[in-house]
N, C-alpha and C positions, 0 to 999 in steps of 0.2 A: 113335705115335698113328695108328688108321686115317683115311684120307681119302674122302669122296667121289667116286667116279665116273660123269662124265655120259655118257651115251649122247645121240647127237646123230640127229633123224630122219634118216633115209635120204636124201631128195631136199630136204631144206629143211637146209642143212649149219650155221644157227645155232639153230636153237628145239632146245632141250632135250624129250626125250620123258619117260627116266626116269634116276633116279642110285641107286647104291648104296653099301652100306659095310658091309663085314665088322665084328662085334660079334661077336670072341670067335667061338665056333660058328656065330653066328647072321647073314645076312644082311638085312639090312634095302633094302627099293627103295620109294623115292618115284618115283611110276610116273602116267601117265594111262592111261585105257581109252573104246574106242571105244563102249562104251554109256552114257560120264558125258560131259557136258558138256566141251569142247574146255579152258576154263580151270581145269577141277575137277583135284587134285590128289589121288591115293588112297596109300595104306602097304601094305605087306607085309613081313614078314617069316615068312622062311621058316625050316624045321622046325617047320610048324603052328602059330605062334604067332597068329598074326592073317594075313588075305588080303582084301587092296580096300578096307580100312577109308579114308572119306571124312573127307580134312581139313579142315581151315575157313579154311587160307590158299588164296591164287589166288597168293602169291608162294613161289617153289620153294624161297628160304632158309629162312622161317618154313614151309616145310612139311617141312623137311627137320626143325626142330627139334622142331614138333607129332610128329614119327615119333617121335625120337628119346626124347622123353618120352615116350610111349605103352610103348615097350619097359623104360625104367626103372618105371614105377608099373605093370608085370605084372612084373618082375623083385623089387621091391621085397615087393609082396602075396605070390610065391613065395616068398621069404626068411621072411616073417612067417607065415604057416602053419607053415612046416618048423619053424622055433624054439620056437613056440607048441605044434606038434603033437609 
């Protein structure tokens, strides 16, 4: 099972920045950005899926999970087209 990986800032060696986690092909990072709010929490996953999408936790586990469903329910809609279609 893959795991999360933290990235820790540079000069602040406890606060977490961003973490990621291989999904299959696809990387997913719960990440901050310097034009959202210092506690806002954004997603991305790359190979074009989604990029910056804003979370609605301030806490990084529950943001971790908000990702991680985000990538299930466009996985799922993928699945359901292709069957359908």
């Amino acid at each position: 099972m893959a795991k999360w990986k933290d990235k820790r800032k540079r000069f602040d060696g406890d606060e977490i920045e961003s973490s990621s986690i291989r999904l299959g092909q696809f990387r997913l990072l719960v990440h901050r950005h310097i034009h959202y709010p210092p506690d806002v929490w954004l997603a991305s996953c790359h190979l074009g899926i989604f990029d910056q999408v804003e979370l609605a936790s301030k806490d990084l586990k529950e943001a971790k999970c908000q990702a991680k469903a985000k990538v299930q329910c466009i996985l799922e809609d993928a699945i359901k087209d292709i069957l359908e279609g």
